[in-house]
C-alpha positions as CSV (number, residue, x, y, z in Angstrom):
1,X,-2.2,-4.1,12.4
2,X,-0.5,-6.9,10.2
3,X,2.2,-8.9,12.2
4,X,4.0,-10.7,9.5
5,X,7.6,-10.9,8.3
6,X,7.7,-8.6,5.3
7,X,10.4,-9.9,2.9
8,X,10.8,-9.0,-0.9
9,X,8.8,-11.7,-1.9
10,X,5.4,-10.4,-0.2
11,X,6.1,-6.7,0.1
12,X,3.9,-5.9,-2.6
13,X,0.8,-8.0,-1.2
14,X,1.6,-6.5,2.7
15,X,1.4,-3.2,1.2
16,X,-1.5,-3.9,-0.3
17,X,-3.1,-5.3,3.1
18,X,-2.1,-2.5,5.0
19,X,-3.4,-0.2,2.8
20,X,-6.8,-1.9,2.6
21,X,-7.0,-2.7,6.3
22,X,-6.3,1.7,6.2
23,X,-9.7,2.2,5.1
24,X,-11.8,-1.2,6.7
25,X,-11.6,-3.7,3.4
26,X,-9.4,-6.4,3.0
27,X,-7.4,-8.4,0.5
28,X,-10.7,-10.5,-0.2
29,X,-13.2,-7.8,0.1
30,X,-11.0,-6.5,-2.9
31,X,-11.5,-9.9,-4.6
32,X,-15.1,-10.2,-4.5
33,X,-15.4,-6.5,-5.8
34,X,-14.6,-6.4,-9.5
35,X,-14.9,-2.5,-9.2
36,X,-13.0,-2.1,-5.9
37,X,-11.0,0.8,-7.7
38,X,-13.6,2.6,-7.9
39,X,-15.8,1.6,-4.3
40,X,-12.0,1.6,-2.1
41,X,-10.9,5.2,-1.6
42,X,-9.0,7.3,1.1
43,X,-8.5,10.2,1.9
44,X,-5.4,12.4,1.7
45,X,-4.5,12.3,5.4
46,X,-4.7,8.1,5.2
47,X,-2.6,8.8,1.9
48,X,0.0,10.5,3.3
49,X,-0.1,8.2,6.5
50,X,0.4,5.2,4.4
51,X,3.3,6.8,2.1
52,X,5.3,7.4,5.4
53,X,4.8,3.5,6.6
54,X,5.2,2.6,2.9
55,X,8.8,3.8,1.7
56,X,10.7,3.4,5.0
57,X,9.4,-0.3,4.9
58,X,10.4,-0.7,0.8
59,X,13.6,1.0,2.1
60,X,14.8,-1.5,5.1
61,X,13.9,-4.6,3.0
62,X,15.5,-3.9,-0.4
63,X,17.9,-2.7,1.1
64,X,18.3,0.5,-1.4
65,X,18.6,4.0,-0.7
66,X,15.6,6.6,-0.2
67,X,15.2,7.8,-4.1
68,X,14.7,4.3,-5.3
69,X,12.2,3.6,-2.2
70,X,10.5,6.6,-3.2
71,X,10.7,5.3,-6.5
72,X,9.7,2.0,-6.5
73,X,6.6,3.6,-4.0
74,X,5.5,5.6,-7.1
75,X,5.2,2.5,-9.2
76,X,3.8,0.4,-6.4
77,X,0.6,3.4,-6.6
78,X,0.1,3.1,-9.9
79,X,-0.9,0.3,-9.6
80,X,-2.1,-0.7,-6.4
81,X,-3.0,2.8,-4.7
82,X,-6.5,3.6,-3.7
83,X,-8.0,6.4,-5.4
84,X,-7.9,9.8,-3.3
85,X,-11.4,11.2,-2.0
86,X,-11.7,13.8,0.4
């Protein structure tokens, strides 16, 4: 897995990685796909796995209670979050 310090500044982009590196891809398989939204899926099990790495991590490093983590998660699958495909 990714060893890196996660601060608010690349929480976003270590999401991102960890969700890729979920499901074999990475940041620049995703670059050199122009339709990786549609190639990149998971399924609901790797879903659910990354939603419970995802908002205890947003939680811890902005510092905010679990509603807004959960919240801020939401946003953060809109428009980063692999399509589910089971």
């Amino acid at each position: 897995m990714l060893v890196e310090k996660v601060t608010r500044e690349n929480l976003a982009e270590h999401l991102v990685k960890y969700e890729l590196e979920m499901v074999g891809k990475t940041l620049m398989d995703a670059m050199d796909d122009d339709k990786w939204y549609f190639n990149f899926t998971m399924t609901r099990e790797q879903n659910a796995q990354f939603k419970s790495y995802a908002i205890p991590l947003i939680k811890k490093v902005n510092k905010c209670n679990k509603e807004r983590a959960e919240n801020a998660y939401a946003w953060f699958d809109l428009q980063f979050g692999l399509r589910i495909k089971n």
